[in-house]
C-alpha positions in Angstrom: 0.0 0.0 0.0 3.0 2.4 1.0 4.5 1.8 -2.3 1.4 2.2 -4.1 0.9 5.7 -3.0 4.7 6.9 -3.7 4.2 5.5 -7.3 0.8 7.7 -7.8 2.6 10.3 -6.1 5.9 10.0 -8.6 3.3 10.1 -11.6 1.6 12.9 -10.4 4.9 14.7 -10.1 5.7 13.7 -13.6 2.4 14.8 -15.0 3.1 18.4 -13.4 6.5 18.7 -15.1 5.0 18.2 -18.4 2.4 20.4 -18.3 2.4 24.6 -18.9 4.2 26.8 -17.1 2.1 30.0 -16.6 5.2 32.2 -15.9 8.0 30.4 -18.1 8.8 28.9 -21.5 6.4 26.5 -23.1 8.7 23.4 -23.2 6.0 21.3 -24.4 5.4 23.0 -28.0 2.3 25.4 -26.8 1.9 29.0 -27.0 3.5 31.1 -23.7 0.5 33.6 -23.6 1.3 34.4 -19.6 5.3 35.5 -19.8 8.0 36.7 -20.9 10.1 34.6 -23.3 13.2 34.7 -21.5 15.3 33.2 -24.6 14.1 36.2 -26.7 17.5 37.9 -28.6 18.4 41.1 -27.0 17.2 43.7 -28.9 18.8 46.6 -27.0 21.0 48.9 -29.5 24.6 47.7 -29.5 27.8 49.5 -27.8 29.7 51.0 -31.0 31.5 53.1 -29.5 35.1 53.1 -30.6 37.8 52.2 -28.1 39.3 55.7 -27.5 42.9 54.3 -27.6 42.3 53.4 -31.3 40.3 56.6 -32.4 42.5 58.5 -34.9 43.5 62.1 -34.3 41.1 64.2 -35.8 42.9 67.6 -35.6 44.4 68.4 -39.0 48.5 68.0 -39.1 51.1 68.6 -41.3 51.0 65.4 -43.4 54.3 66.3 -45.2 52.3 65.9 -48.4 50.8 69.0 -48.6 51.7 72.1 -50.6 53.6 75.3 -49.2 51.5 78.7 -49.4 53.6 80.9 -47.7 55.1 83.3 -50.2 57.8 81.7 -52.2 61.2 83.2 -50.8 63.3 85.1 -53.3 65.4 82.7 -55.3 67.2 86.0 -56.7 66.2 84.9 -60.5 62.8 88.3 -59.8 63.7 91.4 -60.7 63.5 93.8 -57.9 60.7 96.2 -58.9 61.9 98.9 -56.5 63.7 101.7 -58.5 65.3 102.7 -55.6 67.2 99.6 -54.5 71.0 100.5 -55.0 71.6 97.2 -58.1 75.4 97.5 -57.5 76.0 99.8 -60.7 78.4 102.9 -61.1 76.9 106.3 -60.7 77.8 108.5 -63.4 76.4 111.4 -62.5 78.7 113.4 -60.5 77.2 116.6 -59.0 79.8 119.3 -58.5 79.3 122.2 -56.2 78.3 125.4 -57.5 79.1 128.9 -57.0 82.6 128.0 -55.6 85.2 130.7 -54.8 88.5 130.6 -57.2 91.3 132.7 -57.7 94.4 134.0 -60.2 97.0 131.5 -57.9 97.6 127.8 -58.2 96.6 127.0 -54.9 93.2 128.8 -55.4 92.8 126.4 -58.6 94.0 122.9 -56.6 91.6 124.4 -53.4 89.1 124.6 -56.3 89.4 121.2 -58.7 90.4 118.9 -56.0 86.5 118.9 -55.0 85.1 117.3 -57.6 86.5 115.2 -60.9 85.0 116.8 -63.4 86.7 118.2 -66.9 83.6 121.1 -67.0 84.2 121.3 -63.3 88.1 122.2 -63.5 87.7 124.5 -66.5 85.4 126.8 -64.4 87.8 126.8 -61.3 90.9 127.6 -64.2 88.7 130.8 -65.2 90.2 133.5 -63.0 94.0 131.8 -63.4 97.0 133.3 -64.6 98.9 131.3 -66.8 101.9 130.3 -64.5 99.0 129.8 -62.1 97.6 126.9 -64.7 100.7 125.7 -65.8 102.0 124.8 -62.2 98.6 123.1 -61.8 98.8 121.0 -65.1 101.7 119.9 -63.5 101.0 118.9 -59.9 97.6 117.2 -61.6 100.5 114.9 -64.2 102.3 114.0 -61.1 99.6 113.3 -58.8 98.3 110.8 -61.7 101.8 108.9 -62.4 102.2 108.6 -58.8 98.6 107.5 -58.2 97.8 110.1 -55.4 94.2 109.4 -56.2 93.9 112.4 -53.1 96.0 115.4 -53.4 93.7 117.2 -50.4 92.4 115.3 -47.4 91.9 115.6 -43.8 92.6 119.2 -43.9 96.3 118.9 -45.1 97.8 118.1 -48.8 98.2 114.6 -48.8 101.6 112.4 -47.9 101.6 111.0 -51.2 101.7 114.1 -52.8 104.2 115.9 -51.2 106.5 112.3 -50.9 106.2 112.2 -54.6 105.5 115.1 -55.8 108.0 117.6 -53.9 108.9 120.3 -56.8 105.2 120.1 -57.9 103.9 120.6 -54.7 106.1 123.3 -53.6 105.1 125.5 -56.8 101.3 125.3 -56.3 100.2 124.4 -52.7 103.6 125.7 -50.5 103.6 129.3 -49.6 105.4 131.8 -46.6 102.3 131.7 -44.1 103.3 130.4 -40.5 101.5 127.6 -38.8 99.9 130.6 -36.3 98.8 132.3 -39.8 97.4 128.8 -41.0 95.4 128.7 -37.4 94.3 132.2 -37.7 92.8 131.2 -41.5 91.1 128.2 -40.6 89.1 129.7 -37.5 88.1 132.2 -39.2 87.3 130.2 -42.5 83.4 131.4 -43.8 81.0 127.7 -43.5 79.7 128.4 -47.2 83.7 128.3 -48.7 84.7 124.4 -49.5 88.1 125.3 -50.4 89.1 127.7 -47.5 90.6 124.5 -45.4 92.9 123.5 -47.9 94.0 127.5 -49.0 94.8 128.0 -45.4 97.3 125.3 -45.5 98.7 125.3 -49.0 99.6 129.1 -48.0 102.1 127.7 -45.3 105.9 127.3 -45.7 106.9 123.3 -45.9 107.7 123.9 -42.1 105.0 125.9 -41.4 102.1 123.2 -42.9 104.3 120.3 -40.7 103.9 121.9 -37.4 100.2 122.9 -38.5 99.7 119.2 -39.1 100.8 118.1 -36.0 98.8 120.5 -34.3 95.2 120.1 -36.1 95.6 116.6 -36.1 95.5 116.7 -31.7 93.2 119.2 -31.3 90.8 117.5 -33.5 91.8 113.8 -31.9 90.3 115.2 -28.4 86.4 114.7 -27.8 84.9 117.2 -27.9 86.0 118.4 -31.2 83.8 116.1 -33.0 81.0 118.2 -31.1 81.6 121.4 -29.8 83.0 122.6 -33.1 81.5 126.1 -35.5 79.7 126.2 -38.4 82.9 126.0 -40.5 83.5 122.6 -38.8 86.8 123.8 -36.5 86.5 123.5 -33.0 85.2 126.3 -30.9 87.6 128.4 -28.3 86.3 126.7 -25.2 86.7 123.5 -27.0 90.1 124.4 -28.5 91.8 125.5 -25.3 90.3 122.6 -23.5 92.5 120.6 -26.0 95.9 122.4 -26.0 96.1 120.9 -22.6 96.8 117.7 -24.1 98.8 119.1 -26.7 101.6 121.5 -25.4 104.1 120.4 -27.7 102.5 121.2 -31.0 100.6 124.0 -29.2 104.5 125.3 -28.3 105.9 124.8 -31.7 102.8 126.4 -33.7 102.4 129.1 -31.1 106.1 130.0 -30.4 107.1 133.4 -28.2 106.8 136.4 -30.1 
């Protein structure tokens, strides 16, 4: 009898297990009309998002590829359009000053042609010359050009190579009887609007007389304030100048001797 009831019991059970499960899958073939289909697909939208250590750098960068618009440098093959950049030629237009004071003696001429080499030029400053006056400067001019004293006038004083090669020449045109206190007392007083007054003071000078000057102008105008505290005529004023002959005694003392 016991065994008789756990049998019918054991079938029952079995019967259960076949039947419909009102919350669960139909495992028997029939329609689930209660539940939810748990082996339904998931229909939830997919992750796509990119792994951000394999997303690509979306800032634009120099590729190497891509073409240069900056302005193409100068490969110096364009012609420069600017008609005032300086292309390395010769100017051939020399202006000459005007209105410049001239005289009847050579060094008046030389004071004259030395400032500018010009044929038209020189035949202007030969108009007032005597004829000894032009000869003696046709000479100096052949010797300065033989010896190649391209300058026959600078820094105030007739150039070495003149009078080194040039002696005889030089002393019949630009050597006079002036002392080196007459040569100082010509260039102080020399007007600002005469380009040849400089060189006339000197070249009126005995031989001696333009040495000592030379020696002296040469270290007044090597002290400072010379370069700034000077007249219109470009020599150094009297403050200036007696600041300087401190430093220059000796040519101060030969120039300047006891009268």
């Amino acid at each position: 009898m016991k065994v008789c009831t756990v049998l019918f019991m054991f079938v029952i059970a079995i019967g259960l297990g076949c039947g419909s499960d009102g919350n669960g899958t139909d495992e028997g073939g029939l329609t689930d009309v209660g539940g939810q289909d748990v082996s339904a697909p998931d229909t939830n939208t997919p992750d796509v998002e990119t792994d951000l250590g394999q997303q690509e750098d979306a800032n634009t960068g120099d590729t190497g590829g891509g073409i240069d618009t900056n302005t193409t440098p100068d490969q110096g093959l364009n012609t420069d359009l600017n008609v005032n950049q300086d292309q390395g030629g010769t100017d051939t237009t020399q202006a000459c000053p005007t209105g410049v004071p001239t005289g009847p003696s050579c060094l008046e001429v030389a004071a004259c042609a030395v400032l500018c080499d010009d044929a038209a030029f020189e035949t202007t400053c030969l108009a007032q010359a005597e004829t000894a006056a032009a000869d003696a400067w046709a000479a100096l001019k052949a010797c300065a050009a033989t010896n190649e004293c391209i300058a026959m006038f600078q820094a105030e004083q007739v150039s070495d190579c003149l009078i080194g090669s040039c002696g005889t020449e030089a002393g019949a045109c630009v050597v006079g009887e002036s002392t080196c206190r007459d040569i100082w007392t010509c260039r102080k007083d020399c007007p600002a609007e005469d380009p040849t007054c400089a060189m006339k003071c000197i070249a009126s000078g005995t031989t001696e007389a333009q040495e000592q000057w030379v020696e002296y102008k040469n270290c007044i105008l090597d002290i400072d304030c010379s370069s700034e505290d000077v007249m219109e005529n470009g020599w150094p004023t009297f403050t200036c100048e007696q600041y300087a002959r401190g430093f220059c005694s000796l040519p101060y003392q030969a120039c300047f001797p006891p009268t």
